[in-house]
C-alpha positions in Angstrom: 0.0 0.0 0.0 1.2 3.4 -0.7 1.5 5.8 2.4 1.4 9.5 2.2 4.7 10.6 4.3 4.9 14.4 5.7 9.1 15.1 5.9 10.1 18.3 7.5 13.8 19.2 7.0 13.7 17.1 4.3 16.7 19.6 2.4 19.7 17.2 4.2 20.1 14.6 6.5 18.2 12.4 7.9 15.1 13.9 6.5 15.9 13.6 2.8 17.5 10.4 3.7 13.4 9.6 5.2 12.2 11.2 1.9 14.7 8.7 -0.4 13.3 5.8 1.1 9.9 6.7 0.9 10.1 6.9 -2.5 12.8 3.5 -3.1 9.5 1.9 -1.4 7.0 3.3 -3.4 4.9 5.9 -1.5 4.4 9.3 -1.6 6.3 11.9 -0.2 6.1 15.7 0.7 9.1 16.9 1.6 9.4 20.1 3.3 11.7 22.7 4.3 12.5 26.7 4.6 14.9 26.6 1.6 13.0 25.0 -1.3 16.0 25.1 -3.6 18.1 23.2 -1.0 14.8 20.6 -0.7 14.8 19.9 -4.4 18.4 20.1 -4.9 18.9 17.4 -2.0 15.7 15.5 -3.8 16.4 16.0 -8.0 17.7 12.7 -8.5 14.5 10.6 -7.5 11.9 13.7 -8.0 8.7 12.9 -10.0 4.9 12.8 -9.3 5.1 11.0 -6.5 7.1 14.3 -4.5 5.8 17.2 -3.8 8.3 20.2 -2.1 6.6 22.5 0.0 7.5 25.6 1.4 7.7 25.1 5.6 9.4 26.8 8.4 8.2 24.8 11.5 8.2 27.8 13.6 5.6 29.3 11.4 2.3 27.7 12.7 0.3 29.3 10.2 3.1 28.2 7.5 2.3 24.7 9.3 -1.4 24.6 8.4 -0.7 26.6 5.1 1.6 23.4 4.2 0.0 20.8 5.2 -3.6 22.0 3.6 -1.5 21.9 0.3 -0.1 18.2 0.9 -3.5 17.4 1.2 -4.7 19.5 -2.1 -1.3 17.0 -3.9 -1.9 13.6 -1.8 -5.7 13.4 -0.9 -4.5 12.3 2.9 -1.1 12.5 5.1 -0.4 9.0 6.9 3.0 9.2 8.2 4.2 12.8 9.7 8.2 12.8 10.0 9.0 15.9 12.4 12.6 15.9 11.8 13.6 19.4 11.4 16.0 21.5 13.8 19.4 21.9 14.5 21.6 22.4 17.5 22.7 25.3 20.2 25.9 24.3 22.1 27.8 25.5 24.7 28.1 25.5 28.8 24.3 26.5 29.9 25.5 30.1 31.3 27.5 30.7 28.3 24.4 30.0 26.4 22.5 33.5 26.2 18.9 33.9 26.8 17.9 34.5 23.3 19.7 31.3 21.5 18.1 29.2 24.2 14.7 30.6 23.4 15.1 29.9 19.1 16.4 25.9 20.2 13.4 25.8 22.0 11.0 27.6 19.4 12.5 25.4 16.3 13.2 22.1 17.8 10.1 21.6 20.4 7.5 24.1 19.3 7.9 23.2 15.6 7.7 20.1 16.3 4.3 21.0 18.4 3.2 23.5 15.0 3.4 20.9 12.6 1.7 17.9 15.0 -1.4 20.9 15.3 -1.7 21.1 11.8 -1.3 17.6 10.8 -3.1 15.8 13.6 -6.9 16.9 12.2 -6.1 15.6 9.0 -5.6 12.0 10.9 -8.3 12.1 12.9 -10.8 12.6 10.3 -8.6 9.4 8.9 -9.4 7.6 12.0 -5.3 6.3 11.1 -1.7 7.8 11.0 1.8 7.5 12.3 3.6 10.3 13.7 7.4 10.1 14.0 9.2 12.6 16.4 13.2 12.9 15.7 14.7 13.2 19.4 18.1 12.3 20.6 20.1 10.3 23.0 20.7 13.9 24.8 16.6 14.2 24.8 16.9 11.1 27.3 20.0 11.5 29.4 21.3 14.9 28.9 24.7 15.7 27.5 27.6 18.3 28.6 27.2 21.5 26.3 23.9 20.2 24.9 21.5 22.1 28.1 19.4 23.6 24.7 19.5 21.5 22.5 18.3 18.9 25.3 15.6 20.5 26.8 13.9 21.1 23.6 14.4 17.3 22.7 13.5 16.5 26.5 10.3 18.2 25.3 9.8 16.1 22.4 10.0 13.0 24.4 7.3 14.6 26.6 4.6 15.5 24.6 4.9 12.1 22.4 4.5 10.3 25.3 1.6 12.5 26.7 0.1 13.1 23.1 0.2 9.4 22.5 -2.5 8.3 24.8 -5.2 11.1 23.8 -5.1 10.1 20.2 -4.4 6.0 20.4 -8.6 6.1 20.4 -8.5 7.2 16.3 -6.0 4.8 15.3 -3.1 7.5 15.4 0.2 6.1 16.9 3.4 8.4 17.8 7.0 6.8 18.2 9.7 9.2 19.3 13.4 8.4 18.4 16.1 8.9 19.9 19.6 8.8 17.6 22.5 8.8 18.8 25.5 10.3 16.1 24.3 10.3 12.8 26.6 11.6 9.7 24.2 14.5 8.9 24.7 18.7 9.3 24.1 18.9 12.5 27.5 20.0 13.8 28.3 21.4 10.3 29.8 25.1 10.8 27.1 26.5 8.4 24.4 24.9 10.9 25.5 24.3 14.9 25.6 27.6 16.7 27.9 27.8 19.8 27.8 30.1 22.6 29.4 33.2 21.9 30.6 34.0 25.6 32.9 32.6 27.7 33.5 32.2 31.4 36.7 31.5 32.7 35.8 28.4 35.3 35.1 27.0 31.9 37.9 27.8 30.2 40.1 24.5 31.6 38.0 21.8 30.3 38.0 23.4 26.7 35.2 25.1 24.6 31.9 23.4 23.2 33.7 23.9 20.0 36.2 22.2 20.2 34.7 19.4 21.5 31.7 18.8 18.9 33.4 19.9 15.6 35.6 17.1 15.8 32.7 15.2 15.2 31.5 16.7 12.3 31.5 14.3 9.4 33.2 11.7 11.4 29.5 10.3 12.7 29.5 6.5 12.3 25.6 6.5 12.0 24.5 6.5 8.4 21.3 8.3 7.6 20.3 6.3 4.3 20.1 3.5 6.7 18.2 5.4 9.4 15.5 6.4 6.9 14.6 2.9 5.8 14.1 2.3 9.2 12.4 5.2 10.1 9.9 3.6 6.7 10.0 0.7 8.3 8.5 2.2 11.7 6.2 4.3 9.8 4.3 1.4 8.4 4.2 -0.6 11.1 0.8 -1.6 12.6 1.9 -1.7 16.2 5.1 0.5 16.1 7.1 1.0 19.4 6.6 3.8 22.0 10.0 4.8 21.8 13.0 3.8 19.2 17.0 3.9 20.0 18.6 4.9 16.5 22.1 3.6 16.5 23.8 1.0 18.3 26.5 4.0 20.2 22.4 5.1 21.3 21.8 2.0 23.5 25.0 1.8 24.6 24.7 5.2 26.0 21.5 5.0 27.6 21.3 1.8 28.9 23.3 2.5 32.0 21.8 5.8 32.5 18.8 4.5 32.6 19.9 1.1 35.1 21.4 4.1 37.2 18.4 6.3 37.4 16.7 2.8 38.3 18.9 1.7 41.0 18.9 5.4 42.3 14.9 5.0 42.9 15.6 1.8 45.1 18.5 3.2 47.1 16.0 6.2 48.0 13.1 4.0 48.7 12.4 4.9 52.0 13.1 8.2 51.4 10.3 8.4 48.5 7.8 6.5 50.6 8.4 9.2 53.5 8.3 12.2 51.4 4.2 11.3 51.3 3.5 11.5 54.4 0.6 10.6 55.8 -2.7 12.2 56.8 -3.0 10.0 60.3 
């Protein structure tokens, strides 16, 4: 069966990547993005009538509804929404000002939010679709210089999770993943933003720069194999809650996660006390 996906950030990455498999597999695709020449461009070699490119800044909530009332105009329907746009604010949290924390917040959580409002009518009147919210392993466990960049993606976790139960009753089902490093733009210096101040009780360890731009194109995770996956998990009938991208992903949080368990049972008692009791 042919699915109607919904890409955003579909110019690079993982979500032209999402967009390429789509299409290997025979469905539909609109792919969206703020620079339409960069969408296409990324998209020219396997464009045809079964893509559409659509004009889309996620932080635009009108542009959301705008966008997806034309997907619906090309496609008749939207099945599978791919909220994979955003990039990435670095740097120690005080160094971090005020105003680039509030844009990681606006792109990579509320666009994410935008884009589910607009699209989430147009599956309830299907009484069926998938939703797929790109996190990160730093939107599970936190990461040093990521404080932005995870909180918005600590956000995304959250309202899958909480949007998830309300809309289960009309057949629409929401996975977030979580990837760990994937060889995409992310860090690229046209892309990541790093704190522009610097504090010097900081200064020893290094800066955020340093650190992540030696990363940059030296990911081992492979997005061409990420978006048949993320196909994959779009089509599924029962698709999981939550999906670890990337083998370095488990390996990360898996003792996080044991810790964070083993740290409710040592403070058991603790816990039970903090209730109190009304006797």
């Amino acid at each position: 069966m042919s699915n109607v996906f919904f890409i955003t950030g579909a110019g690079s990455g993982i979500g032209a990547a999402t967009a390429r498999a789509a299409l290997k597999a025979r469905h539909r695709v609109v792919a969206t993005g703020r620079n339409l020449d960069k969408v296409r461009t990324a998209l020219s070699d396997v464009a045809g009538d079964r893509l559409a490119v659509v004009q889309l800044d996620v932080t635009d909530e009108a542009q959301a509804h705008t966008a997806v009332a034309q997907a619906v105009e090309a496609f008749g329907r939207i099945d599978v929404l791919v909220n994979n746009a955003g990039y990435s604010v670095l740097g120690n949290f005080e160094e971090i000002s005020s105003a680039d924390f509030q844009s990681q917040v606006q792109t990579n959580l509320f666009g994410v939010v935008n884009v589910m409002r607009a699209v989430l009518p147009v599956m309830r009147r299907q009484r069926a679709g998938r939703i797929l919210n790109i996190s990160s392993v730093a939107g599970v466990i936190g990461l040093k210089h990521c404080s932005a960049y995870a909180a918005a993606k600590f956000g995304v976790e959250g309202v899958t999770f909480s949007v998830a139960h309300e809309v289960e009753q009309f057949g629409i089902k929401l996975t977030v993943v979580s990837p760990g490093f994937f060889r995409t733009d992310l860090l690229d210096s046209a892309n990541v933003r790093y704190a522009q101040s610097a504090i010097d009780d900081y200064a020893a360890e290094g800066s955020a720069e340093a650190a992540y731009s030696a990363y940059d194109g030296q990911q081992t995770g492979n997005p061409a194999a990420l978006g048949d996956v993320l196909v994959q998990l779009g089509t599924m009938e029962n698709p999981p809650k939550q999906f670890m991208a990337g083998a370095d992903a488990v390996a990360a949080v898996t003792p996080v996660l044991e810790g964070r368990l083993a740290e409710i049972e040592a403070y058991k008692d603790l816990t039970e006390a903090s209730a109190g009791s009304f006797d």
